[in-house]
BAVEX-876920 format. One record per residue (C-alpha): x, y, z. Coordinates in steps of 0.5 Angstrom, whole numbers, padded with zeros to 4 digits, always signed. Each point is the difference from the previous one (the first is absolute). Layout:
REM residues N
XYZ...
This chain:
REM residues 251
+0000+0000+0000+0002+0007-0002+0002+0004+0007-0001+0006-0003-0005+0004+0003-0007-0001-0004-0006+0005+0001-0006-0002+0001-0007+0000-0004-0004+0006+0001-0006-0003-0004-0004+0002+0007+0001+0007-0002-0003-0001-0008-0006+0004-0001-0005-0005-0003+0001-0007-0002+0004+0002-0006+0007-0002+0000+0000-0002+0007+0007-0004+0002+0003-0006+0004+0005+0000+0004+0006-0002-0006-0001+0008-0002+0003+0005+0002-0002+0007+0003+0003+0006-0002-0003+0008+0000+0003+0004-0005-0002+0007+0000-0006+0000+0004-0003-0007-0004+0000-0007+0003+0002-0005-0004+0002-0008-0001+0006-0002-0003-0002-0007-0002+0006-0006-0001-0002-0001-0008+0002+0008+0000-0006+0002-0001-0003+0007+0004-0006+0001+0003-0004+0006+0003-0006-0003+0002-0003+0009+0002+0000+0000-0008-0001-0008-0002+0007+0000-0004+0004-0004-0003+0007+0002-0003+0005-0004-0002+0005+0002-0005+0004-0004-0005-0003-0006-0002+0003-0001-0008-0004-0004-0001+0003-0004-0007+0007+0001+0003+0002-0007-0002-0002+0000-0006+0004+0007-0001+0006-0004+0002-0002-0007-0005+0000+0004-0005+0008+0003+0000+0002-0006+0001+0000-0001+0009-0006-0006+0002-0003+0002+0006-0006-0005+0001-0006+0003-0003-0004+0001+0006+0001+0006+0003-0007+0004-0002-0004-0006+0002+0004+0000+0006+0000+0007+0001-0009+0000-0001-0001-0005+0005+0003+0003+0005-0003+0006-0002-0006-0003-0001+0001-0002+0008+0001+0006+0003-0006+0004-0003-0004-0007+0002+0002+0001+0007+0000+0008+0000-0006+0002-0003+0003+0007-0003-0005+0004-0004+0007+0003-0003+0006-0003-0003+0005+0004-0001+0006-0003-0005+0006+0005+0001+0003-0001-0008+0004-0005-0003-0006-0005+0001+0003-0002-0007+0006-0002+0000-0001+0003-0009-0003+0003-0005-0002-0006-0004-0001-0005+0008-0008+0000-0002+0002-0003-0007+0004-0006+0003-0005-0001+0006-0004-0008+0001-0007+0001-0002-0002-0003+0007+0005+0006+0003-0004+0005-0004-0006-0002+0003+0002+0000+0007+0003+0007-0001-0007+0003-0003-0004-0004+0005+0004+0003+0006+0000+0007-0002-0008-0001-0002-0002-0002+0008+0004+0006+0003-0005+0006+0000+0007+0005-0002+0006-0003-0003+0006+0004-0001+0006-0001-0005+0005+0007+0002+0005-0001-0006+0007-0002+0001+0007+0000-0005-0002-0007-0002-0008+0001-0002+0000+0009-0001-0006-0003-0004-0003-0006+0004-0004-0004-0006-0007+0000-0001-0006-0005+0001+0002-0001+0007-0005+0004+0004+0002+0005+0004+0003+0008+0000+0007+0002-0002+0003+0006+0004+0006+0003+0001-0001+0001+0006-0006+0000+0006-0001+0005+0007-0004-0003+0005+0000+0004+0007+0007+0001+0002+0003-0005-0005+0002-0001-0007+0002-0005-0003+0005-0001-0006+0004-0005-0004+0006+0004+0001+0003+0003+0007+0001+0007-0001+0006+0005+0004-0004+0004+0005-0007-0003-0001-0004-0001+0008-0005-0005+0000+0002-0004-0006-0001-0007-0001+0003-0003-0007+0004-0006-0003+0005-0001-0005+0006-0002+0005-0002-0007+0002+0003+0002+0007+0004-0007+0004+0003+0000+0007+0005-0005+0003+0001+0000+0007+0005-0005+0004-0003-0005+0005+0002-0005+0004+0006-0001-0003-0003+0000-0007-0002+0006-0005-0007+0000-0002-0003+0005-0006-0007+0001-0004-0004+0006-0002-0002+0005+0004-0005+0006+0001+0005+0006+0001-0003+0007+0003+0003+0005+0004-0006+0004+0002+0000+0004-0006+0000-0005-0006-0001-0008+0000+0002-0004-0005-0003-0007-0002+0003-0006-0001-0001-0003-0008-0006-0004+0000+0002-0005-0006+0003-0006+0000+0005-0001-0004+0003+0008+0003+0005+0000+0006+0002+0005+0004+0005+0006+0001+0003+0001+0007-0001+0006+0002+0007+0001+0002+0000+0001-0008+0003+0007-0002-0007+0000-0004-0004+0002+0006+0006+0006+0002-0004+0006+0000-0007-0003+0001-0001-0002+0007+0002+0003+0006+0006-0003+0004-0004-0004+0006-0006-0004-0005-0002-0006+0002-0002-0006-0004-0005-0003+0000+0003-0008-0002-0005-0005-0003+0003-0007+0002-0003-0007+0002-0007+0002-0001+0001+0006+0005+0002+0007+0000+0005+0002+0004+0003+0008+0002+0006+0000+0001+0006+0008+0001+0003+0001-0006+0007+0000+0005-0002-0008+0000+0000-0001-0008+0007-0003-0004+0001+0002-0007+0001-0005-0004+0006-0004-0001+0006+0001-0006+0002-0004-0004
């Protein structure tokens, strides 16, 4: 068991049934909001029956089949299905999907029928779904349902694919943070959420994307010196300074 220090659920503070939690989420308030980190990456504001989750790249692995690099061909069925869980288990009234929900312009080309169906079916039984455009889809394909965005304000918060320098409130995507910390005697690293009170970054939601620590020289600038993150691991989420965090090693 991971020895960090885990947060409890505050799914007794949700308002309504929507979104409620369990004890695997996470609490977190961010500029006045309360919200739920949740282990698959996904981030709940059960006030606003919301959903957000950022960089599904959706066809990722047939991206990379085409240039040669085989990847099993099931990342975007298995990028669904856990969707599909989340939204079955939290009920949101919103789903925000904070851009690079496909991994190209051409991903709806080469996605199975079955998934396509799927995909339709998920956004047609939620009431408001959102694509907010990201770098890998500045012009998310059609026939999928939805709205496309650049970006959405709600209350206090913004949500955005790319995080911006100086943005309070903010919500976005893009850097697919990781964290890695040492333990017992040995290293543990996954994705992670990652604020600083100002901004916080979601982990990438996808199957086949990864994560970059968030020691990294991308997130210089971005976040204040003391964040924290939020660390998915194990089928919990896990806080932890980031003075407990390790970069990666060299090579």
């Amino acid at each position: 068991m991971i020895a960090g220090k885990r947060m409890l659920s505050a799914s007794s503070q949700a308002h309504g049934s929507a979104c409620q939690g369990d004890d695997s989420r996470a609490a977190l308030t961010f500029r006045g909001a309360d919200l739920l980190a949740d282990p698959s990456g996904g981030l709940l504001w059960p006030a606003e029956s919301i959903l957000a989750v950022a960089d599904l790249h959706l066809e990722k692995g047939s991206a990379f089949a085409a240039r040669g690099r085989m990847l099993p061909p099931y990342d975007t069925r298995a990028t669904l299905d856990r969707l599909a869980q989340l939204i079955a288990a939290a009920r949101p009234a919103r789903v925000l999907c904070l851009g690079d929900s496909f991994h190209d312009r051409r991903a709806a080309e080469r996605m199975d029928a079955a998934d396509v169906e799927r995909l339709r079916g998920l956004t047609a039984a939620v009431a408001d779904w959102v694509w907010i455009t990201g770098n890998h889809d500045p012009e998310p394909p059609q026939g999928f349902g939805g709205r496309v965005v650049a970006e959405l304000s709600v209350g206090p918060l913004t949500f955005r694919h790319e995080a911006q320098p100086g943005a309070v409130g903010e919500l976005s995507g893009h850097l697919h943070p990781a964290a890695a910390v040492a333990l017992a005697g040995r290293r543990v690293r996954d994705r992670c959420f990652v604020h600083d009170g100002a901004k916080l970054i979601l982990p990438a939601f996808g199957s086949f994307t990864g994560g970059l620590n968030v020691l990294d020289a991308a997130f210089d600038g971005l976040l204040a010196p003391d964040f924290e993150v939020l660390m998915t691991a194990r089928g919990r989420v896990y806080r932890f300074p980031c003075a407990r965090l390790s970069p990666d090693r060299t090579r």
